[in-house]
C-alpha positions in Angstrom: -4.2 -11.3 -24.7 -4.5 -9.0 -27.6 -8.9 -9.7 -28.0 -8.7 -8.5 -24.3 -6.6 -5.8 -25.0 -8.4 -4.7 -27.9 -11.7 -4.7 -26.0 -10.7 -2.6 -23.3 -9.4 -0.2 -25.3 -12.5 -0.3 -27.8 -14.6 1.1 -24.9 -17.5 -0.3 -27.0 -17.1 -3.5 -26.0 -20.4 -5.1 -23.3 -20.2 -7.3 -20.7 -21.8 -9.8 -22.9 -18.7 -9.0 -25.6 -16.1 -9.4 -22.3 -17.9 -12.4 -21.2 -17.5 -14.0 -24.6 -13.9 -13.6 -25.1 -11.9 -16.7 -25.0 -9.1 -17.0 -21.7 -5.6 -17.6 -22.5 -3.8 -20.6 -21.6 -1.2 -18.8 -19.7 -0.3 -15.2 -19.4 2.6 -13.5 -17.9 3.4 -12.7 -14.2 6.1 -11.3 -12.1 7.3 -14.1 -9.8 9.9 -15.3 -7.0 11.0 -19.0 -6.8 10.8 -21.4 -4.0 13.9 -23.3 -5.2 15.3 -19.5 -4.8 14.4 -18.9 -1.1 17.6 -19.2 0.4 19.4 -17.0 -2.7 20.0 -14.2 0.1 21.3 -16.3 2.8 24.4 -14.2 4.5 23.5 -11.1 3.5 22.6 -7.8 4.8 19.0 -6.9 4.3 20.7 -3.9 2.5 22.5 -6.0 0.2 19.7 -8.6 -0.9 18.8 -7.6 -4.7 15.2 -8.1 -6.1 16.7 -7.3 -9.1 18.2 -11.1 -9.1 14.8 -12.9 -7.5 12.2 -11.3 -9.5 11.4 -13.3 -12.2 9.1 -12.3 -15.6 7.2 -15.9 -16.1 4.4 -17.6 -18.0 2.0 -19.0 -15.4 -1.6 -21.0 -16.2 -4.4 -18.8 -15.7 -5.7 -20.3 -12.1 -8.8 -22.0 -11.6 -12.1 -19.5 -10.8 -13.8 -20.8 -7.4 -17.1 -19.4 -5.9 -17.4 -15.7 -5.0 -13.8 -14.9 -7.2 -13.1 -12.7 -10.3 -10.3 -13.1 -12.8 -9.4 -9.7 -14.0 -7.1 -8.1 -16.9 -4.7 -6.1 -15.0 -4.2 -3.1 -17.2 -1.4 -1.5 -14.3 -0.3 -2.4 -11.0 1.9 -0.6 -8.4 5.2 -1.9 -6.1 4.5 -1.9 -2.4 7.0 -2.9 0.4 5.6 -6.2 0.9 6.4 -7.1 -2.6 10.3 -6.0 -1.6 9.8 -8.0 1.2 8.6 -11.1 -0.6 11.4 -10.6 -3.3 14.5 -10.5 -0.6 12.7 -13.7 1.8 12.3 -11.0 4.6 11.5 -11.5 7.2 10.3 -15.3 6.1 9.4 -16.7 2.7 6.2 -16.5 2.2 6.2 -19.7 0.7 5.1 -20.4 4.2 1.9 -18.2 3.9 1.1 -20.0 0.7 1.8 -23.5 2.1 -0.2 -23.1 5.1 -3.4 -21.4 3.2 -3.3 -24.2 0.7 -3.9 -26.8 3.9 -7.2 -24.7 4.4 -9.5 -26.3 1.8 -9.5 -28.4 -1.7 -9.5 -24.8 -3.0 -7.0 -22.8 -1.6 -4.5 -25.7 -2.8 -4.2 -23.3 -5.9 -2.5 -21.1 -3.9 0.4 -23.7 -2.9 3.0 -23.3 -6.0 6.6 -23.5 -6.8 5.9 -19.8 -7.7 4.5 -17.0 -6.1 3.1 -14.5 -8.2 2.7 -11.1 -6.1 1.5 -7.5 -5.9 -1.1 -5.9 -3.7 -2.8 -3.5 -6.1 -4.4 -3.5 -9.4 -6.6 -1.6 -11.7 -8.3 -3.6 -14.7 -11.5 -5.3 -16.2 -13.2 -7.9 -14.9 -13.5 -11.2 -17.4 -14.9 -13.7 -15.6 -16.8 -14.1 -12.4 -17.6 -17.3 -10.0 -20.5 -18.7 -8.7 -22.2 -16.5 -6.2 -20.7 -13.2 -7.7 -23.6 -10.4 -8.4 -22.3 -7.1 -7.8 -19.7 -7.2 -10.5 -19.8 -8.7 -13.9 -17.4 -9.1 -17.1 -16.3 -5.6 -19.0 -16.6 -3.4 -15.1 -13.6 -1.2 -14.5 -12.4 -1.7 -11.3 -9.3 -1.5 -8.6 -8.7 -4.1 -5.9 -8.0 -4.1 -1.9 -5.4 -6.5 -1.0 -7.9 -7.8 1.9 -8.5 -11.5 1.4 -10.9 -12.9 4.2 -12.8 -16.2 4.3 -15.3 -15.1 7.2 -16.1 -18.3 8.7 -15.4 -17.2 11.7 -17.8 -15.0 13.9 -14.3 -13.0 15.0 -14.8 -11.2 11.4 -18.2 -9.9 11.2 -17.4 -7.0 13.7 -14.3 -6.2 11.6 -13.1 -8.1 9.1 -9.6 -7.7 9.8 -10.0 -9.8 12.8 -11.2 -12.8 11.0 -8.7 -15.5 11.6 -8.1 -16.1 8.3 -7.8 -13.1 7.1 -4.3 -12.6 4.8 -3.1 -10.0 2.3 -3.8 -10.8 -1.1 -0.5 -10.7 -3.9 1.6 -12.1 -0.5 0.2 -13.8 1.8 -2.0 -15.6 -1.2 -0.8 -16.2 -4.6 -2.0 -15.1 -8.3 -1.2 -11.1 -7.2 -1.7 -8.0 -9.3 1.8 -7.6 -10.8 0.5 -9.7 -13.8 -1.8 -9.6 -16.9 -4.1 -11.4 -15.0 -5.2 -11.5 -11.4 -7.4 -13.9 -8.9 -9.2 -11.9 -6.3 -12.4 -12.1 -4.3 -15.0 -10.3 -5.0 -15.4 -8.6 -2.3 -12.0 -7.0 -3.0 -13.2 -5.1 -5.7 -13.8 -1.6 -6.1 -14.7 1.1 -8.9 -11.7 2.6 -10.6 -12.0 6.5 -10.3 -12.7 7.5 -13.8 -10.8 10.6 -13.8 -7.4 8.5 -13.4 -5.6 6.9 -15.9 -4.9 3.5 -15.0 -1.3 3.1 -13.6 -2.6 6.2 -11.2 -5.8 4.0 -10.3 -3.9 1.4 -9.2 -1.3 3.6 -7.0 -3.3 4.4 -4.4 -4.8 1.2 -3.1 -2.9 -0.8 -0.6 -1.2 2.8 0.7 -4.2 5.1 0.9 -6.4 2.2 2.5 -3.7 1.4 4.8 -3.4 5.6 6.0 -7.2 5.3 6.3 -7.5 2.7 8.8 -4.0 4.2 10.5 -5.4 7.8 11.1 -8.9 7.9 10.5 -11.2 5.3 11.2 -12.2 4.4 14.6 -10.3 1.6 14.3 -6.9 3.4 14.0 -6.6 7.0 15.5 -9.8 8.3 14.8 -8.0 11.8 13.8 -10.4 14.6 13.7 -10.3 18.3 13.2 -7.6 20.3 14.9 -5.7 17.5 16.4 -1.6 17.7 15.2 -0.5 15.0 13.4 3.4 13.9 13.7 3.8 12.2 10.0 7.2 9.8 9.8 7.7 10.2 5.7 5.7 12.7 4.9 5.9 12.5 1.6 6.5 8.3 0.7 4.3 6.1 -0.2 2.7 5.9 2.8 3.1 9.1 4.7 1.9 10.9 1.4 -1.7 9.9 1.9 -1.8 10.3 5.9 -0.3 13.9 5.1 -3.6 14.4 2.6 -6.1 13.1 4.9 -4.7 15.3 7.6 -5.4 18.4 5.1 -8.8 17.0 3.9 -9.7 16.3 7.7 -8.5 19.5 9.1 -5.8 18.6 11.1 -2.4 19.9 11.5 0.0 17.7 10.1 3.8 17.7 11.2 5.9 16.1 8.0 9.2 14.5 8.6 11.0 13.8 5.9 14.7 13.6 5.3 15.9 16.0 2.3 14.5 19.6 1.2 13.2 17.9 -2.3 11.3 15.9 0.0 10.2 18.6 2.3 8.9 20.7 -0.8 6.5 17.4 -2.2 5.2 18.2 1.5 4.3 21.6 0.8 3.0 21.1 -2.6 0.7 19.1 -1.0 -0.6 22.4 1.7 1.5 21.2 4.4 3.0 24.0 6.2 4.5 22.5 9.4 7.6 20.3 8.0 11.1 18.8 9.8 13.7 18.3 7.8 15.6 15.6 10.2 19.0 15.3 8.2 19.2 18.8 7.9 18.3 19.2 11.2 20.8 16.3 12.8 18.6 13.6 14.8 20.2 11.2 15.7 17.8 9.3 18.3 20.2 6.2 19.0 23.9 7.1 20.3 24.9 3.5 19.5 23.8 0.6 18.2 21.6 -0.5 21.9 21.3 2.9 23.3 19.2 5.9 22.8 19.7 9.5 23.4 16.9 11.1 25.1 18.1 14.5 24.5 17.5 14.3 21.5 14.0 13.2 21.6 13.9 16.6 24.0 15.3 18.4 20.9 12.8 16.6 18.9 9.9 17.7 20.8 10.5 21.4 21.1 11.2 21.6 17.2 7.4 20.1 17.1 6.3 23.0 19.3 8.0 25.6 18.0 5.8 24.6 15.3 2.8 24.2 16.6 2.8 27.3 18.6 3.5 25.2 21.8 1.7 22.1 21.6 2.7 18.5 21.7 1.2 16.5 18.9 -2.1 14.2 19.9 -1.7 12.0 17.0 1.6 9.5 15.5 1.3 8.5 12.8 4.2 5.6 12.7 5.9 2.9 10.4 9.6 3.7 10.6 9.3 0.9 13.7 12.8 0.8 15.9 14.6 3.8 14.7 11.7 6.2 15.7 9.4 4.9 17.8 11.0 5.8 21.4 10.8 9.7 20.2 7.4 8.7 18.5 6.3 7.4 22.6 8.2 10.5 24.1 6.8 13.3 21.9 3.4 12.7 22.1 1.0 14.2 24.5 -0.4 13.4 27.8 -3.4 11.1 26.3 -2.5 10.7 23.1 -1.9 8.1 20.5 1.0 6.2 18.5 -0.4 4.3 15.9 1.7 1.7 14.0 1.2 -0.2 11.1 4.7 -1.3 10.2 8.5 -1.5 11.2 10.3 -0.4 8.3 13.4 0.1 10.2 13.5 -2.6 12.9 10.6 -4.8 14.8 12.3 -4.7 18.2 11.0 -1.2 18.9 12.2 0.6 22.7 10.9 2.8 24.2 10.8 4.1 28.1 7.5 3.2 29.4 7.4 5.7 32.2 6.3 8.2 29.4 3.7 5.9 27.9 2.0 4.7 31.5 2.5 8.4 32.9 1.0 10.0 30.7 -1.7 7.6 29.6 -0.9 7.5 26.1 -2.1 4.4 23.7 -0.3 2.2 21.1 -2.5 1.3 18.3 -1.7 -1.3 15.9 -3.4 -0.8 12.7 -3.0 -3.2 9.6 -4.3 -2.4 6.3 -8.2 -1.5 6.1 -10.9 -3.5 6.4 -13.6 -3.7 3.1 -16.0 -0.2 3.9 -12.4 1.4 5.3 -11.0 0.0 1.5 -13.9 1.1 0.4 -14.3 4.3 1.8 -11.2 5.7 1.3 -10.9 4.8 -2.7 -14.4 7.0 -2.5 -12.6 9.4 -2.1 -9.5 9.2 -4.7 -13.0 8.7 -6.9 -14.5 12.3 -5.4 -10.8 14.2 -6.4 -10.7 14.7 -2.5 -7.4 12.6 -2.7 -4.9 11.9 -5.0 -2.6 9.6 -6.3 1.2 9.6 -5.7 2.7 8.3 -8.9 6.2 9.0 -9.5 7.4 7.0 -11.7 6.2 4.2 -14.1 7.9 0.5 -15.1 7.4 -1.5 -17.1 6.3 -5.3 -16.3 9.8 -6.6 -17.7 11.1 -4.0 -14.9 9.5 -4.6 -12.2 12.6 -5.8 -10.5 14.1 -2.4 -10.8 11.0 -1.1 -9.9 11.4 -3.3 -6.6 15.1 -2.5 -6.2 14.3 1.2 -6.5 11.6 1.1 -3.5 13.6 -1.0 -1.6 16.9 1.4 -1.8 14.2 4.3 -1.2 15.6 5.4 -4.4 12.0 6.8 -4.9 9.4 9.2 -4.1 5.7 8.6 -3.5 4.5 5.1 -5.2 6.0 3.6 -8.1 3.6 2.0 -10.8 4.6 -0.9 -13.4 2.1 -1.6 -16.5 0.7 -4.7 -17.3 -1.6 -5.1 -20.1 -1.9 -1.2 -20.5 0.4 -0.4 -23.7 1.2 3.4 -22.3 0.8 5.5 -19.9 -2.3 7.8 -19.6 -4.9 5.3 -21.0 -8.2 4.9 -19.5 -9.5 8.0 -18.4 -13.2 8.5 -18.9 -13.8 11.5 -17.1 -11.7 14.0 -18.9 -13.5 17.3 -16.9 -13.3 15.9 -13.5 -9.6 15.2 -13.9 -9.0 18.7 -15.8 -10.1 20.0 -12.2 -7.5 18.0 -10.9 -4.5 17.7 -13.1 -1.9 19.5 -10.9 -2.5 17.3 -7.6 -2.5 14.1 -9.8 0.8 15.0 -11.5 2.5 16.5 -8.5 4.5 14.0 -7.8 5.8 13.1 -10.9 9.2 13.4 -11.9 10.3 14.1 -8.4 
């Protein structure tokens, strides 16, 4: 690993020097065990610790099929899913992996003892497949987590309806927590040059995911003026739907649930902020029942912010805790978009407001490739930034997990791979001058 190293850091090094340059045996990847799937069994989701299922392995450097890269991941970043995978909830996803390695000769790769995750990456390509033009050995790029095999006609409209479409790093195998990642090609994006790399690898799964949710016609479809109710406002997540509210001119509403929270949020330009612990909601009275009083409460708070008005736009993830106020508060034709269920899947809510009022649920998962593509554009542009926090190491990214999982942490959490420090590969040292105070606003917090 230390030719590859020392070629990425060279930045003298060609494609034809990349290209040339031997691939390892084996390298090292963050992992979870299938003989370890049932470690958690009896426990309280709360209690389950990656800590104790994230594993630190040497793993053969896959096989490179048609239209796939291998790529040197210089930093990666921790994403829920990756908690998710680590704690066997709400399945193994040994299952995902089984049931794509039935799909073809190829995808039998992907069937291992091991699963090696993470949804994000920033690096160099070494090696492309057959059939693979736009990139080549020595590019610095990031990665979507979109994996799609397009066989189908249900994918050419949008690719996230193709029927085989699955979440690279965890619903495939050979993820970005690694020195070394499989993707397609079609996955790949440039890396914004004004970011070093653990901040180029932050944003991807996140900032794609709030794209889709909020502006593309296939989420929301936000545009300027509409008020924007933002579970979160300032985690992983809700941190880029609170920027692309700014950018898009809308009025974002931030929830969040401590003042250190609430001031990210207006670091950020967000003026409009609820402080819900501070404020007491308490939307359930018990474990089965909910209190509709206080999604009343709830609502008027929102107004009094607003200067009367009810918000057009959710923006939801928080799932059963939230989602009968989410249904409640928002206005007569407006929209509740979800994309997760952080808190519960078996969401309630009382229908008579939904029909009513002719309000819309939207689900909304991840981004298609030009959603992926578009909204890393504009990371690249300085329009949006990163929300790095904090940084791991690979040897801690079971901490790293822990931490996310506990919501110990603010924003997104990073964890370097091949990248010996933080701060390395910047190439645009003006652009990111211009920037330095949004792409460090976060840290430390």
């Amino acid at each position: 690993m230390k030719e590859i190293l020392d070629a990425i850091q060279s930045q003298t090094a060609t494609s034809a020097d990349f290209a040339a340059l031997p691939l390892p045996e084996s390298y090292r990847a963050i992992t979870v065990h299938k003989d370890e799937a049932e470690m958690f069994a009896g426990l309280s989701s709360r209690d389950k610790d990656p800590r104790k299922s994230i594993h630190l392995d040497d793993v053969p450097v896959p096989e490179l099929g048609p239209g796939e890269a291998l790529v040197a991941v210089m930093a990666s970043s921790v994403n829920y899913n990756s908690v998710w995978t680590s704690i066997f909830e709400p399945v193994s996803t040994f299952g995902f992996l089984e049931r794509y390695g039935r799909l073809s000769e190829l995808s039998k790769r992907h069937d291992l003892p091991y699963h090696i995750i993470g949804s994000d990456l920033a690096g160099v390509v070494l090696r492309t497949g057959p059939g693979v033009n736009s990139w080549k050995p020595g590019d610095e790029v990031v990665a979507h987590c979109l994996s799609v095999e397009l066989e189908s006609s249900d994918g050419h409209n949008d690719t996230m309806l193709d029927p085989e479409q699955r979440i690279w790093g965890f619903e495939t195998n050979f993820g970005g927590l690694a020195e070394i990642a499989l993707v397609k090609s079609n996955q790949l994006m440039p890396k914004p040059d004004h970011l070093s790399w653990e901040e180029a690898a932050a944003p991807g799964l996140v900032n794609s995911t709030a794209y889709r949710q909020l502006v593309s016609r296939n989420g929301a479809g936000m545009k300027q003026g509409d008020n924007v109710l933002i579970w979160g406002a300032s985690g992983g997540l809700g941190s880029y739907a609170t920027q692309f509210a700014l950018a898009g001119g809308a009025n974002p509403i931030c929830v969040v649930s401590s003042e250190q929270k609430a001031d990210i949020c207006r670091k950020m330009g967000a003026e409009a902020i609820i402080d819900r612990s501070a404020e007491g909601y308490q939307f359930w009275k018990d474990e089965h029942n909910q209190d509709p009083k206080e999604w009343k409460r709830f609502g008027k708070r929102i107004r009094e912010l607003t200067g009367g008005e009810d918000v057009d736009i959710v923006f939801e993830h928080p799932g059963r805790e939230t989602f009968g106020a989410s249904v409640y508060v928002t206005r007569k034709g407006g929209t509740i978009v979800t994309c997760a269920s952080t808190s519960g899947y078996n969401h309630e809510y009382d229908n008579r407001y939904l029909w009513m009022s002719l309000k819309r649920i939207i689900g909304s998962h991840f981004a298609n490739y030009r959603e992926a593509w578009e909204a890393n554009r504009l990371v690249a542009k300085g329009k949006i930034h990163p929300t790095l926090s904090k940084v791991y190491s690979l040897e801690d990214t079971g901490q790293a997990a822990y931490d996310v999982h506990r919501n110990l942490h603010q924003g997104k959490v990073g964890v370097l791979a091949l990248a010996p420090q933080e701060g390395l590969g910047v190439r645009d040292e003006e652009k990111r001058a211009q920037h330095i105070d949004a792409i460090n606003r976060f840290r430390n917090v």
